[in-house]
N, CA, C and O atoms as CSV, one atom per row, in Angstrom:
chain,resi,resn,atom,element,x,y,z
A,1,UNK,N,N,157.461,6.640,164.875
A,1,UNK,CA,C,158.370,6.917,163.793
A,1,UNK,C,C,159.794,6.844,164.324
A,1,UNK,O,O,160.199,7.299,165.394
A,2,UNK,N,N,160.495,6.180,163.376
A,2,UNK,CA,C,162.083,5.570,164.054
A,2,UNK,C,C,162.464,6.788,163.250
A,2,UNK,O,O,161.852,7.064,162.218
A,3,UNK,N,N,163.659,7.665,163.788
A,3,UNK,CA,C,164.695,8.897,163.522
A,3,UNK,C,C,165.756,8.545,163.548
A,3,UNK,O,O,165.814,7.744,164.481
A,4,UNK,N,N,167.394,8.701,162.754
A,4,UNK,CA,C,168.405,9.068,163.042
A,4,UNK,C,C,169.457,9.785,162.633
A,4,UNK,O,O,169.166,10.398,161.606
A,5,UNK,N,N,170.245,9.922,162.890
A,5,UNK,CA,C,171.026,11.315,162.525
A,5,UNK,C,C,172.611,11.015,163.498
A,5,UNK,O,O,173.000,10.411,164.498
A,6,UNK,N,N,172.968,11.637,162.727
A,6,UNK,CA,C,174.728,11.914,163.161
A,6,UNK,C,C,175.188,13.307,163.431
A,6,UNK,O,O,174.905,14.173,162.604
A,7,UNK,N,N,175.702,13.540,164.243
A,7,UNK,CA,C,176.562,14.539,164.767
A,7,UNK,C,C,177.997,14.387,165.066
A,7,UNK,O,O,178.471,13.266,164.882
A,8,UNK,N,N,178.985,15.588,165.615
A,8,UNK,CA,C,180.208,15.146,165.858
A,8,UNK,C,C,180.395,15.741,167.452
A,8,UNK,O,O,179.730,16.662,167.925
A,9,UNK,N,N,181.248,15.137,168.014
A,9,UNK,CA,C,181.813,16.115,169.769
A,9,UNK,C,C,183.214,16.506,168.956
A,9,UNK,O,O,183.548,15.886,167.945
A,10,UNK,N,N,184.001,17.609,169.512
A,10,UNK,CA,C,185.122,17.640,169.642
A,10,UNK,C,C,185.872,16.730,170.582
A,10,UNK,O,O,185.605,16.490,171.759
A,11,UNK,N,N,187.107,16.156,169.659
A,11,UNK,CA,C,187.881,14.968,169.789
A,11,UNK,C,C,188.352,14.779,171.317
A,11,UNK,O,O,188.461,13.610,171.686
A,12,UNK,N,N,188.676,15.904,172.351
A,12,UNK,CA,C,189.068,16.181,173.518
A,12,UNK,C,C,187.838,16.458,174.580
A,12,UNK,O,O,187.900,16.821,175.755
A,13,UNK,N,N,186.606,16.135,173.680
A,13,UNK,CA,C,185.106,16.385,174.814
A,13,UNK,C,C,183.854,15.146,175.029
A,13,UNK,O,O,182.667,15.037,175.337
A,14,UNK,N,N,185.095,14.295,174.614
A,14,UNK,CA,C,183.756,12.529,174.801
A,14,UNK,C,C,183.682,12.762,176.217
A,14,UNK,O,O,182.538,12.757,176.672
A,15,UNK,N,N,184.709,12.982,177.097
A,15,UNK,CA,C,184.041,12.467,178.585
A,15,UNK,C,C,183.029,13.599,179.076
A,15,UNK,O,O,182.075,13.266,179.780
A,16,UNK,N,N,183.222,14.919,178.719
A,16,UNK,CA,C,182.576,16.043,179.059
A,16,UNK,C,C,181.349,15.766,178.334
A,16,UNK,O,O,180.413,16.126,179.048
A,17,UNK,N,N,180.843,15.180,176.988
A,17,UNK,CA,C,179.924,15.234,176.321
A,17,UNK,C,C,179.231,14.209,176.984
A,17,UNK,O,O,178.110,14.544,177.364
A,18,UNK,N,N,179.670,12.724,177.304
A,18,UNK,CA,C,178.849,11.971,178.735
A,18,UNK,C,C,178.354,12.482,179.874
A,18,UNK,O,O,177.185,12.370,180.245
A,19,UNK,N,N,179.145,12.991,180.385
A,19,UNK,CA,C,179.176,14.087,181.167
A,19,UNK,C,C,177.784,14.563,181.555
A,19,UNK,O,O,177.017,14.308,182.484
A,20,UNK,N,N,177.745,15.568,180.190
A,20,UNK,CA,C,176.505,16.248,180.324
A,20,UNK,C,C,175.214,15.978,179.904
A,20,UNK,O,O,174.226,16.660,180.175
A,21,UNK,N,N,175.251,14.679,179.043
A,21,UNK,CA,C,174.284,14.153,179.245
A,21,UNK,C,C,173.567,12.876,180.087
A,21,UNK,O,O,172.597,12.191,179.761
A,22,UNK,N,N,174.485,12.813,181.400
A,22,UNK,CA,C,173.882,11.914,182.238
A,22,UNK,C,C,173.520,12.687,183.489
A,22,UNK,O,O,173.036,12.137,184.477
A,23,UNK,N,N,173.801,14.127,183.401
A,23,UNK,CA,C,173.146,14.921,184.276
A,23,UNK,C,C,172.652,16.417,183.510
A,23,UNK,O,O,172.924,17.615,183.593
A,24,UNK,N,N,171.344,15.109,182.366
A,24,UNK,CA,C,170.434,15.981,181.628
A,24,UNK,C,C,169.399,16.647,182.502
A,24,UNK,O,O,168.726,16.159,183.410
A,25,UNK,N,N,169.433,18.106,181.928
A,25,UNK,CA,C,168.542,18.832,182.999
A,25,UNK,C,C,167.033,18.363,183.007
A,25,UNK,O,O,166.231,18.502,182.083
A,26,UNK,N,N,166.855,17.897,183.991
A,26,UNK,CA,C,165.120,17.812,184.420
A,26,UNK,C,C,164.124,18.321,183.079
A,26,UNK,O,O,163.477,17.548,182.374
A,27,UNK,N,N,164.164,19.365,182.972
A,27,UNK,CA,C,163.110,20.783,182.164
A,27,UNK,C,C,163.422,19.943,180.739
A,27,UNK,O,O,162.463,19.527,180.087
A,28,UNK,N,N,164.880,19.695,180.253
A,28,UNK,CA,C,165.243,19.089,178.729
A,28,UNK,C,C,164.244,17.434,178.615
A,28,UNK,O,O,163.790,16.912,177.597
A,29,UNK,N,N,164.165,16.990,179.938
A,29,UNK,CA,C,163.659,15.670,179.436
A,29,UNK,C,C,162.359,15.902,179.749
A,29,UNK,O,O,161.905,15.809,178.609
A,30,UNK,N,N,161.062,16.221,180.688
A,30,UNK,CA,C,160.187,16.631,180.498
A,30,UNK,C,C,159.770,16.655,178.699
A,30,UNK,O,O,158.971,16.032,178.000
A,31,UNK,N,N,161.157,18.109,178.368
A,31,UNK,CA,C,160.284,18.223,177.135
A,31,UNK,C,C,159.851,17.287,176.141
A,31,UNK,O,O,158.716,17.030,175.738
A,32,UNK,N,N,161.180,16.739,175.763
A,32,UNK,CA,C,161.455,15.647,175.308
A,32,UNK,C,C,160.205,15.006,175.087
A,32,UNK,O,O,159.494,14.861,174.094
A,33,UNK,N,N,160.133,14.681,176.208
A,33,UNK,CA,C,158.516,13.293,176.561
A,33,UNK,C,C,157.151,14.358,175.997
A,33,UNK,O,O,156.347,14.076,175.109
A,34,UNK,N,N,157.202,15.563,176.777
A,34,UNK,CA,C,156.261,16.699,176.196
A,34,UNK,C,C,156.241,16.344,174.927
A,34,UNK,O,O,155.128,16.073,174.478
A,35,UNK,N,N,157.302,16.252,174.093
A,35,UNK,CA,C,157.265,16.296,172.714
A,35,UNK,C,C,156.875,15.085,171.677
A,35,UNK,O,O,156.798,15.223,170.457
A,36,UNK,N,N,156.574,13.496,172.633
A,36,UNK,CA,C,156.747,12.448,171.767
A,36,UNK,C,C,157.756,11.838,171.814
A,36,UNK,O,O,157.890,10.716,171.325
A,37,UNK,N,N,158.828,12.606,172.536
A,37,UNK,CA,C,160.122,11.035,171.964
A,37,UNK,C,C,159.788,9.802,173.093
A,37,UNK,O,O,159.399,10.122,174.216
A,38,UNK,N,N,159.948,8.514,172.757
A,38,UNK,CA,C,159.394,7.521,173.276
A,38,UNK,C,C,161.080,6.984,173.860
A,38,UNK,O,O,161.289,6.613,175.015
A,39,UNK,N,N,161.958,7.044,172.959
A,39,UNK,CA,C,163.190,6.141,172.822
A,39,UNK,C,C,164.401,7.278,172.901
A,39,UNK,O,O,163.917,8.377,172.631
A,40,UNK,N,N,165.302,7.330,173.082
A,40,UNK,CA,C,166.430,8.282,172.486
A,40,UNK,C,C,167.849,7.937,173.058
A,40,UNK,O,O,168.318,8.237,174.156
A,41,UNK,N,N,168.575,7.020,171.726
A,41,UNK,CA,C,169.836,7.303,172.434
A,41,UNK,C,C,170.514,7.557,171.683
A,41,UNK,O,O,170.092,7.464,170.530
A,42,UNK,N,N,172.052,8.055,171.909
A,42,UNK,CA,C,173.023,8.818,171.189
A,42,UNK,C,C,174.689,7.769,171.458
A,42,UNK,O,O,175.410,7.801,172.455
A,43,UNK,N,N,174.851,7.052,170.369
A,43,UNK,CA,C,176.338,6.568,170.756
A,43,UNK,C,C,177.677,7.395,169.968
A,43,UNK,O,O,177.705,8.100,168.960
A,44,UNK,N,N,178.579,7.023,170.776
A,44,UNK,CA,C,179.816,7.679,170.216
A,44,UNK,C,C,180.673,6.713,169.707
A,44,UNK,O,O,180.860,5.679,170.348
A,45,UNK,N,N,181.297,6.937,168.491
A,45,UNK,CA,C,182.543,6.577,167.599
A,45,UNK,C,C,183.838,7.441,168.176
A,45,UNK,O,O,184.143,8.609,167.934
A,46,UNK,N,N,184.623,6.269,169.190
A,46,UNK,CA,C,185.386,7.019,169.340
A,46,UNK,C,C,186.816,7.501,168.569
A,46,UNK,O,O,187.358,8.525,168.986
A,47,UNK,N,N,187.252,6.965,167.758
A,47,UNK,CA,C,187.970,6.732,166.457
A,47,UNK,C,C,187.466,8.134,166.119
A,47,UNK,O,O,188.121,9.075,166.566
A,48,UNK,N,N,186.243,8.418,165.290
A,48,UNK,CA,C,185.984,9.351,164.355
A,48,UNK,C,C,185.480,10.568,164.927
A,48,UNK,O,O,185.217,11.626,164.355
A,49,UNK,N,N,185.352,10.163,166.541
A,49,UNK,CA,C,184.115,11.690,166.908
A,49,UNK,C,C,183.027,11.906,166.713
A,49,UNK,O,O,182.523,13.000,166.968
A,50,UNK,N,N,182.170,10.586,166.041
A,50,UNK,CA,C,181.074,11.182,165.600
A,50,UNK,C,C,180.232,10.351,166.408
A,50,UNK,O,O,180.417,9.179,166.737
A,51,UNK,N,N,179.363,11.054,166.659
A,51,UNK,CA,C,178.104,10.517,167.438
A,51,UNK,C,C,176.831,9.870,166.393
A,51,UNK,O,O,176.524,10.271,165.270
A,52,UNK,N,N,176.322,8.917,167.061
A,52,UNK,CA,C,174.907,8.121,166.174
A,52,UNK,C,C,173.844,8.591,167.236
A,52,UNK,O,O,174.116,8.453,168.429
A,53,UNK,N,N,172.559,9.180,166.821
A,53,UNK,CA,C,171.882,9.421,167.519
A,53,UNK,C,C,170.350,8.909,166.978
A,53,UNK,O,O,169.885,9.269,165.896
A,54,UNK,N,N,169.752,8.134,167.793
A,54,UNK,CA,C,168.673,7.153,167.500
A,54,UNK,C,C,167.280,7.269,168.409
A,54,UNK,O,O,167.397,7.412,169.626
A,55,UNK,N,N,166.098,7.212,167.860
A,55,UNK,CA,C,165.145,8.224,168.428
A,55,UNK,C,C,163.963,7.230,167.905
A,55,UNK,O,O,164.051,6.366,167.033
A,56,UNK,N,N,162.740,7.632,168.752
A,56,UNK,CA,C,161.427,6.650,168.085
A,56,UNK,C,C,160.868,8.171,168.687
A,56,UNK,O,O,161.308,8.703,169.706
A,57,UNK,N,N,159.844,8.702,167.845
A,57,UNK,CA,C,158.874,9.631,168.154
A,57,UNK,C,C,157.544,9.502,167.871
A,57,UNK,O,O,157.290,9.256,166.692
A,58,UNK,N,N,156.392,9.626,168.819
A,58,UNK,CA,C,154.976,9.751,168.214
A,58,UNK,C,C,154.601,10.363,167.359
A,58,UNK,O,O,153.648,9.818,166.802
A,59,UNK,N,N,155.041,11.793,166.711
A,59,UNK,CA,C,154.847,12.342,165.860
A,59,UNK,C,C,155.859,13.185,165.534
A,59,UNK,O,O,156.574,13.838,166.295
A,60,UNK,N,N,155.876,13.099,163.830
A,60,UNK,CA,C,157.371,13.821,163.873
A,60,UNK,C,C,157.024,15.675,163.482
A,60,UNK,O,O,157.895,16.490,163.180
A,61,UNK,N,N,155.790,15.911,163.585
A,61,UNK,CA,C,155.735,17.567,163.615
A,61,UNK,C,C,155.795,17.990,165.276
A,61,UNK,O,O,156.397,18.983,165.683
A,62,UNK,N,N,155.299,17.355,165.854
A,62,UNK,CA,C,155.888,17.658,167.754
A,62,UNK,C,C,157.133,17.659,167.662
A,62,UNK,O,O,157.715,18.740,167.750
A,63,UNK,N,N,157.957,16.313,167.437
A,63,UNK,CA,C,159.506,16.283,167.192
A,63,UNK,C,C,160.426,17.597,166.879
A,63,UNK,O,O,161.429,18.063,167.420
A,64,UNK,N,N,159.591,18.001,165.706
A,64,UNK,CA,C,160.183,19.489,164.921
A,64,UNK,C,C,160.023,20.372,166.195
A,64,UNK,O,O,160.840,20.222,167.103
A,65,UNK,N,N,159.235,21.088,166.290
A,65,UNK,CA,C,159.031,21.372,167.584
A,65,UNK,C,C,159.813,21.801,168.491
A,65,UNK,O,O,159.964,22.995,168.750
A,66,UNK,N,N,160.439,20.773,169.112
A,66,UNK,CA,C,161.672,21.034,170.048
A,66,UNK,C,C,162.530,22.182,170.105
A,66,UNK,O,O,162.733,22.893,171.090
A,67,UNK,N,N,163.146,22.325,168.638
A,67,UNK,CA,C,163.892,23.028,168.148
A,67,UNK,C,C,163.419,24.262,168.693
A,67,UNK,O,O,164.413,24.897,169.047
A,68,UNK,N,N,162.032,25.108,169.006
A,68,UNK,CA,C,161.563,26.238,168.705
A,68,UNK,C,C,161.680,26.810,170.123
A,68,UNK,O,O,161.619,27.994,170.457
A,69,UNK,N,N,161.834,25.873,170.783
A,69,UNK,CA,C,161.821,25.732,172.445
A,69,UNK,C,C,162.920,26.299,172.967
A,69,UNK,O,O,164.069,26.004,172.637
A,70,UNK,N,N,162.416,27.629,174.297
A,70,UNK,CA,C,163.786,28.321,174.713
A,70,UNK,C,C,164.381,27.234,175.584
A,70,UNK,O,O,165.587,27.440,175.715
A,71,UNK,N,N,163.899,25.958,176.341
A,71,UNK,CA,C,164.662,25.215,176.877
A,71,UNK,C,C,165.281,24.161,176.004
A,71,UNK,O,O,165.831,23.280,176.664
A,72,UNK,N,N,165.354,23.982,174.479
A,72,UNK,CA,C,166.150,23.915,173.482
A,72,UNK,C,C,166.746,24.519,173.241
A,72,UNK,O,O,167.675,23.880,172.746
A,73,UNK,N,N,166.978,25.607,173.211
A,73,UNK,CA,C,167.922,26.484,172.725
A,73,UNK,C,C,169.116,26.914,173.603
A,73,UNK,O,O,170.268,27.271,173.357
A,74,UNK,N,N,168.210,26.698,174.994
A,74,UNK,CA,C,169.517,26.784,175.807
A,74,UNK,C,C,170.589,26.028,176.153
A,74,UNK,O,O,171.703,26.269,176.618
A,75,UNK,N,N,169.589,24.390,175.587
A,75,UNK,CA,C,170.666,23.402,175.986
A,75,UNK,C,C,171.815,23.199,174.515
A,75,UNK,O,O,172.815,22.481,174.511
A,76,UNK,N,N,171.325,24.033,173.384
A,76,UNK,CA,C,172.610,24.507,171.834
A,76,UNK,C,C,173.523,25.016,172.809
A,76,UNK,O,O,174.499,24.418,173.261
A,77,UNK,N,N,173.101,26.257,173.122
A,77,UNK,CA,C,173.760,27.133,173.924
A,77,UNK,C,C,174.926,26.297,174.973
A,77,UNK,O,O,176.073,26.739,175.040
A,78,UNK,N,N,174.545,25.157,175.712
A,78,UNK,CA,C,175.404,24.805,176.746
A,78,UNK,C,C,176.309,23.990,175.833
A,78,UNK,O,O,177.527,23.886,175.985
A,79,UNK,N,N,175.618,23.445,174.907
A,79,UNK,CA,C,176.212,22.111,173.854
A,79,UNK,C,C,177.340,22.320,173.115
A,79,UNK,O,O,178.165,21.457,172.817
A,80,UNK,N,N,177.376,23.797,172.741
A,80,UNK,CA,C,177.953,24.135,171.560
A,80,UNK,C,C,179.662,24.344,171.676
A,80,UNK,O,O,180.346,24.118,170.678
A,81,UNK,N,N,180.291,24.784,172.945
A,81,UNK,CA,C,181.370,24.732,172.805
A,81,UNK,C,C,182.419,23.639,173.035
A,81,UNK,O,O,183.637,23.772,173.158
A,82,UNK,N,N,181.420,22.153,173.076
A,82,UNK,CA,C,181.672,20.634,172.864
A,82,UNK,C,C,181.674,20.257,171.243
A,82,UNK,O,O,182.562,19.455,170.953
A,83,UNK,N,N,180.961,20.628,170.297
A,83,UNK,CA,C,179.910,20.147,169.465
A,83,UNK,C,C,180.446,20.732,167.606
A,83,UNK,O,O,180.336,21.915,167.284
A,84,UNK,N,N,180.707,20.214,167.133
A,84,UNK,CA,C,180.558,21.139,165.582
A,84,UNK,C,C,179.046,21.694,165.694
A,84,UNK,O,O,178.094,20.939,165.891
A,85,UNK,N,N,178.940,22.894,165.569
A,85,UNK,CA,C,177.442,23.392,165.614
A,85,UNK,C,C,177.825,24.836,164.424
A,85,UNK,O,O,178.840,25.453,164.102
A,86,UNK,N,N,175.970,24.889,163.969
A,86,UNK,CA,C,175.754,25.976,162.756
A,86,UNK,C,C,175.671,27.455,163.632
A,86,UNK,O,O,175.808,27.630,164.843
A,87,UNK,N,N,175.473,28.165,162.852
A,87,UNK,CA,C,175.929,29.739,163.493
A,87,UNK,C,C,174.274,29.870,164.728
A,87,UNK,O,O,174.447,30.665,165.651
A,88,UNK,N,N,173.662,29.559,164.718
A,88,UNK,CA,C,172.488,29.600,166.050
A,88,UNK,C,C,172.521,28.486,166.713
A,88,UNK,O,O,171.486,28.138,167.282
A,89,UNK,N,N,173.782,27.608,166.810
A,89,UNK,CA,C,174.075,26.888,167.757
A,89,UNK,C,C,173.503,25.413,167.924
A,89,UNK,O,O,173.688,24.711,168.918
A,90,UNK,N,N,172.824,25.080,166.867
A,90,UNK,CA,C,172.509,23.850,167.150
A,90,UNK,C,C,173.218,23.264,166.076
A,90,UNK,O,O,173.530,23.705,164.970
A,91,UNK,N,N,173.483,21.724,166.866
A,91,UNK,CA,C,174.407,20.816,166.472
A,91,UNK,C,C,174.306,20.741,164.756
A,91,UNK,O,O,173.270,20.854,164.100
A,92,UNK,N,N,175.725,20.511,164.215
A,92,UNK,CA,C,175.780,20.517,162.868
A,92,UNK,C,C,175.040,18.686,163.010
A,92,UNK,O,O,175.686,17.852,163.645
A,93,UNK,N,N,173.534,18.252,162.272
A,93,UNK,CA,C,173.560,17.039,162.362
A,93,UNK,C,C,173.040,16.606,160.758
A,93,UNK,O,O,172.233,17.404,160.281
A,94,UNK,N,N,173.410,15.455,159.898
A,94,UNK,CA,C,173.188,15.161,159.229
A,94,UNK,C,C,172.276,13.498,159.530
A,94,UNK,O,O,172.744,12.445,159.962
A,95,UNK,N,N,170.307,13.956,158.936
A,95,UNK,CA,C,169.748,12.905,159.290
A,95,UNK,C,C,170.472,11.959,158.116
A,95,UNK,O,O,171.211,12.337,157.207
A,96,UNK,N,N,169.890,10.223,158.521
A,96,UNK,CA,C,170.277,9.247,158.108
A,96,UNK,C,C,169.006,8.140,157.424
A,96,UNK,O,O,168.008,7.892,158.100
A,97,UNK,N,N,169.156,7.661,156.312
A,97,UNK,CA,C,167.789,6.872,156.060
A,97,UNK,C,C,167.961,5.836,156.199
A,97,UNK,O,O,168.790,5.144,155.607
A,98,UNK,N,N,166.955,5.407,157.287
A,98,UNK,CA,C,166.795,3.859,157.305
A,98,UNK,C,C,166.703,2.906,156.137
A,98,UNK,O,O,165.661,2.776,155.494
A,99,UNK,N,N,167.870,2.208,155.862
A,99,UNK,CA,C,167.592,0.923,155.135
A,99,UNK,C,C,167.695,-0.501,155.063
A,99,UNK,O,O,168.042,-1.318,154.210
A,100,UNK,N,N,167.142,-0.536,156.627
A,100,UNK,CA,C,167.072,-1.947,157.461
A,100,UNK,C,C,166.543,-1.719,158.598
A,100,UNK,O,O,166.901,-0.817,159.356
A,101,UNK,N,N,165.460,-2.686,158.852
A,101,UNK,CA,C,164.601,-2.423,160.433
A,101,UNK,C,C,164.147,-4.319,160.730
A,101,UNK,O,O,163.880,-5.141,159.853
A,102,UNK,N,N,164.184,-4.491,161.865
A,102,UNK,CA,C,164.147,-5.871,162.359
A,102,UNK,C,C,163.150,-5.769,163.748
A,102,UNK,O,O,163.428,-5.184,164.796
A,103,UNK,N,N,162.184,-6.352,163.495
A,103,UNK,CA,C,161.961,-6.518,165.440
A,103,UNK,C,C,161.711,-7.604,165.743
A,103,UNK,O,O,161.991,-8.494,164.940
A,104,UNK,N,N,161.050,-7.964,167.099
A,104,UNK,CA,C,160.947,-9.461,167.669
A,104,UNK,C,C,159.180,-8.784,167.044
A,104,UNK,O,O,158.182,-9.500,167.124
């Protein structure tokens, strides 16, 4: 199942927001894979701040999942003072519906 969704960084935290996700903690990607995601990447608009974040998962009730996870929650926790995020810290993200898919 193809996923995507948008988020935003604060305008002064693109390099910090690379940053921290190219020295994603060990335990976060484990889960990740624990969880089904097959694919996952996240690009940035640097103009607008907003991030595209693009995902293929084996199943999307594992996917859900994640969320419930204290090594999810900790990485809101590290995320959040980069991030527009809701009052328990995970990223403000609005999913997106596919209405175009192409493969070889």
């Amino acid at each position: 199942m193809r996923k995507a969704f948008k988020m935003s960084v604060h305008k002064d935290q693109h390099d910090e927001y690379y940053k921290r996700h190219q020295e994603l903690w060990p335990e976060m990607e484990i889960l990740l894979k624990q969880h089904g995601v097959i694919k996952y990447g996240i690009f940035l608009d640097e103009k607008t701040s907003i991030l595209f974040a693009y995902l293929e998962v084996e199943d999307e009730k594992e996917w859900a999942k994640v969320s419930e996870t204290e090594i999810n929650q900790r990485w809101w926790d590290y995320m959040a003072p980069i991030m527009d995020v809701n009052p328990d810290n995970s990223p403000i993200s609005i999913d997106l519906t596919e209405m175009f898919y192409l493969e070889k």
